[in-house]
N, C-alpha and C positions, 0 to 999 in steps of 0.2 A: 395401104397407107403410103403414103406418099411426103416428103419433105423438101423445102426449099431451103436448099444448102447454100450458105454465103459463098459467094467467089474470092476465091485467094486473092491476096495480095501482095506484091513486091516492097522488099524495104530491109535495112539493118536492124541486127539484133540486136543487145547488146545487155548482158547478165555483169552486175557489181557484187560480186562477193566478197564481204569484210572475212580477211585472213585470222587463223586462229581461234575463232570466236567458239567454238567447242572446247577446247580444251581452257578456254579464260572462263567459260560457264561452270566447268565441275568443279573450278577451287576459288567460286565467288559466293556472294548473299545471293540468291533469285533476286528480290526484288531491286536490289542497286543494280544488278548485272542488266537486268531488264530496262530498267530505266535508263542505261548505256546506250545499249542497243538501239534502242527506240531514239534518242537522240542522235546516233551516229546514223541512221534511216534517213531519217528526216534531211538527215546537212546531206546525205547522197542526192535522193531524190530532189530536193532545191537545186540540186547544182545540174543536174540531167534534165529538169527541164527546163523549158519549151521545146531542146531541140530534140528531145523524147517522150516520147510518153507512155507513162509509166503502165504498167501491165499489169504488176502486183506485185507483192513484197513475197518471199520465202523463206520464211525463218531471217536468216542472217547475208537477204541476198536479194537486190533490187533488179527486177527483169522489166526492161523495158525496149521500144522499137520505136523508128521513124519510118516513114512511109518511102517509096524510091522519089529521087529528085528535091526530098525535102535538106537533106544534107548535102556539104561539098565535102573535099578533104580536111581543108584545114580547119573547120568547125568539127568534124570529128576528133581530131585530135586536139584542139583545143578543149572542147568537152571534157574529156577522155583525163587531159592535164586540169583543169580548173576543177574537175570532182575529185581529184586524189589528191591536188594541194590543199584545196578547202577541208577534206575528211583530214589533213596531214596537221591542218591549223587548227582546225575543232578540237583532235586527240591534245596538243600540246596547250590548246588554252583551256580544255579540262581540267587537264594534270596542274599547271599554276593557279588553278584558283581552287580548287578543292584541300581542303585542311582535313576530309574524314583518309583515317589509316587503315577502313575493310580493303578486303582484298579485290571488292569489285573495282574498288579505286584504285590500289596500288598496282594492278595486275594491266590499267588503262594500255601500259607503252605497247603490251606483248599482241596489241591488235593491229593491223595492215589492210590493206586492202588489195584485190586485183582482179581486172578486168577480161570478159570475155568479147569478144565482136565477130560477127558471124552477115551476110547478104545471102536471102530467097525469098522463098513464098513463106507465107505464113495464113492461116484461116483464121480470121477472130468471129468465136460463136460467142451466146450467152448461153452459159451455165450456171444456174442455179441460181437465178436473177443478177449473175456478174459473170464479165466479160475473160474471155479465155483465147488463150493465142492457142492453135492448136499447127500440125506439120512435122513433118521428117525436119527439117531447120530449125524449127523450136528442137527437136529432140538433142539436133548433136549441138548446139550451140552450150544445152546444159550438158553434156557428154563432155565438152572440154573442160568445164571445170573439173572432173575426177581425173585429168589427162596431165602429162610429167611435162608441161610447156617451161614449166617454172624452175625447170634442168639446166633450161637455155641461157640464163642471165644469173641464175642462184640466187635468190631474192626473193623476197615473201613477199614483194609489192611489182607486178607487172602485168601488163595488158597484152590480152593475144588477138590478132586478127586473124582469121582464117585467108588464105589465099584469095579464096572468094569474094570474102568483102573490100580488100585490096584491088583487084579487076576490077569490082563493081564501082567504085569511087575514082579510078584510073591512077593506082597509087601506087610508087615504087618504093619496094622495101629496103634496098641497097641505098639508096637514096634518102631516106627515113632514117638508117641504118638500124633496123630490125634486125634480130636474130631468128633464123632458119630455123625451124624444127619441124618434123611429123609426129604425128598423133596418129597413134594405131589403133582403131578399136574392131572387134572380133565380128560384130552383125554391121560396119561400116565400112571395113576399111582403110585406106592412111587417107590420111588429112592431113594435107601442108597448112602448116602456118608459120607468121613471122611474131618475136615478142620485143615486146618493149620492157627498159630494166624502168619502172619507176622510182628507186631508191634513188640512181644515179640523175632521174630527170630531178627529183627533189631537191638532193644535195647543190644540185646547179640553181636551182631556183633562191636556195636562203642564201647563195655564197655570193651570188652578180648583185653589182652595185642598181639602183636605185637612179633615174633620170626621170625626176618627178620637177614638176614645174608647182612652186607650192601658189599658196595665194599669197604670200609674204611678198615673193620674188615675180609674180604674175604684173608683164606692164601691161596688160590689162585680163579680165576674166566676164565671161558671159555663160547663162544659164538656159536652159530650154527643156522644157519637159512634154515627154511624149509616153502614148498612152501602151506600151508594151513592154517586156521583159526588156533586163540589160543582156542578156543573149542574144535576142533579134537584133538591140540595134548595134550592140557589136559587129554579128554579120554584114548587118548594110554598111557599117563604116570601114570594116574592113575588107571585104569579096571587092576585087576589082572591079564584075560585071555589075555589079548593086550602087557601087562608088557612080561612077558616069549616067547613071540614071537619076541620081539627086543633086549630084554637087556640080553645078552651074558652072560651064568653061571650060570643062574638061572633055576632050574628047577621045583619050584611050589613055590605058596605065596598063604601064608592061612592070611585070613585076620580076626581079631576080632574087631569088630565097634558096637555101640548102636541103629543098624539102617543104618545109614546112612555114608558113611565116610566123614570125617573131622578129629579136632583133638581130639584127644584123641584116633583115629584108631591106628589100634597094626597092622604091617604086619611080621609075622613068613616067612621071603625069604631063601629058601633053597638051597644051592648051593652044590648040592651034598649030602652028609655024613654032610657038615655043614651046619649052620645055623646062621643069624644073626635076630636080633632084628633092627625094627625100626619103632619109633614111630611118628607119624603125630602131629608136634606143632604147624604149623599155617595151614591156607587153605582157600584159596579167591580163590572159583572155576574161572577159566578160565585167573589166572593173575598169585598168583604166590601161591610155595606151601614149605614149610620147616619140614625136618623132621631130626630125630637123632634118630644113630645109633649105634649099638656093637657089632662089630666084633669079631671073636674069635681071641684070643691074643691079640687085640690090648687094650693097657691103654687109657683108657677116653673113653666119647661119639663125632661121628664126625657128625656135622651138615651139613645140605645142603640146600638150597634155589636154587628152580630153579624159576626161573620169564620167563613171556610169555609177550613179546610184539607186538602189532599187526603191519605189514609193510606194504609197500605196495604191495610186492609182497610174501606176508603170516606172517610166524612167526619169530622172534628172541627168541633161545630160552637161556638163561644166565644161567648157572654154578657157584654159588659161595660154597666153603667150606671154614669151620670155627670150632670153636671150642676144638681146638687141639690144643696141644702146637707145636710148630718150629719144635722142633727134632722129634718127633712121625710122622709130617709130611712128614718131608724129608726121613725118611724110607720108608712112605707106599705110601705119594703123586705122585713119578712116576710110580709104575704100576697102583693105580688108574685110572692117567690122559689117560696114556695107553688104560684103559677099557673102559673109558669114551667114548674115540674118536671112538673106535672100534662100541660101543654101538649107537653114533650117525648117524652112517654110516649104521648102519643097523636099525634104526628108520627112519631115509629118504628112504632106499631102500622099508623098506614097508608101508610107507606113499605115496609112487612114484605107487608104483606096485596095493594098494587101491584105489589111487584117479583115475588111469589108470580102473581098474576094475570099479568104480560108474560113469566115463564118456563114 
């Protein structure tokens, strides 16, 4: 007998296991604890995909994978942040609106979350009419969760990469500023890895101010919907090489970040012979993102906020500018709005001609 064995494939791994969830299970109701669970699942799995896909649930623990080249760095780690803010904002607007006093509900705070990330092969068969990641990588990526990485930072909430998936993304941990550790296991080996504290990225996340351009303050705002997650078009609006593919006039953007972008990213946009400056002041990967700008001659800095909402037939993507005094506006706001539209039309066209190519 003979079989046709799938060929492996290359790509990151990446295992979400909510912290505690056993020991919040032996002094809950089942069925509220259940009910818990199964919604804290769901706001994981939302937030991991499209740039993952999901593999299968395990118990209290979301295993998912991207294929190689599907990911860059900074969309890993934005991932990585946007699923443990969002499970960090689901835990806290459970706990205020809930008025029941079972323990499934009082015991809400004592849950966390932390992440695994692992780069190799991996074989997806089907077993048992569903699909199964199988490989020596799948094994030790679930190996680090029983592993003491969470030494490293002290912290019930943190992400580990293996060294490997760091090479494979071309990602410095010093840089990152990752915390060192090895992971010993007995039929493996040591395993380097680096962790990330997510208590500390949290705490930084509720405490920085807010540089939202609202639609009160907007001197003007434009809408455009396209037919994909607010992940992807995160990506294209934010990846430099994706930037210069859609956005008309530009012909390189050199980017300076501490690692990772967010704010405090500098992008040098070249258009041409010129050059402008613009600086990233806020960034909630995959909702909304504000930056300001300096153009050559113009007086002042012009802000912008784009916001991503998710529809049901993909994104809304929102336009507001601000910043500016009236008149500054009314000189440079119609050929802006001009480029803008032009720009979006050609953000859809290769959004269209992508999604057409990965189906």
């Amino acid at each position: 007998m003979s079989f046709n064995l799938p060929a492996p494939q290359t790509g990151c791994l990446l295992l979400a296991d909510i912290t505690g969830y056993t020991s919040y299970l032996q002094g809950t109701e089942l069925d509220h604890a259940q009910d818990v669970l199964a919604d804290l699942l769901e706001n994981i799995v939302d937030t991991l995909e499209p740039n993952f896909t999901l593999s299968k649930l395990e118990g209290d623990a979301a295993f998912a994978y991207a294929s190689s080249g599907s990911l860059n760095p900074s969309m890993l780690l934005d991932t990585v942040d946007a699923c443990y803010f969002s499970f960090r904002r689901r835990l806290r607007d459970v706990i205020h609106a809930t008025t029941c006093d079972c323990n499934a509900c009082v015991l809400i705070p004592s849950l966390d979350l932390k992440f695994f990330v692992h780069a190799g092969q991996y074989v997806v068969r089907t077993i048992a009419r569903s699909e199964e990641l199988t490989g020596s990588d799948v094994v030790l990526v679930h190996r680090l969760l029983k592993g003491t990485a969470g030494n490293a930072v002290e912290s019930s909430a943190y992400a580990v990469y293996t060294k490997t998936a760091l090479d494979d993304l071309g990602m410095e941990p010093t840089v990152l500023r990752l915390n060192p550790h090895t992971e010993t296991f007995d039929d493996i080996g040591e395993v380097p890895v680096f962790v990330q504290d997510l208590t500390h990225a949290w705490a930084y996340e509720q405490e920085r101010n807010r540089d939202f351009v609202t639609k009160d303050a907007a001197l003007y705002e434009l809408g455009y919907e396209v037919p994909v997650s607010p992940a992807i078009v995160w990506n294209y609006m934010t990846d430099p090489a994706k930037r210069i593919l859609w956005q008309q006039g530009i012909t390189g953007i050199e980017q300076v970040s501490d690692g990772q972008r967010g704010v405090g990213t500098t992008n040098h946009c070249m258009h041409g012979p010129d050059t402008f400056i613009e600086h990233i002041t806020d960034w909630r990967p995959f909702s909304h993102i504000t930056t300001s700008s300096v153009m050559p001659g113009m007086p002042g800095e012009l802000k912008l906020t784009v916001e991503l909402e998710a529809t049901d037939g993909g994104t809304k993507r929102t336009l507001r500018y601000g910043g500016l005094g009236p008149e500054v506006w009314d000189q440079i706001g119609p050929d802006l709005i001009a480029q803008v539209d032009r720009n979006a039309k050609s953000l859809a066209a290769l959004l269209e001609k992508d999604l057409a190519e990965v189906t």
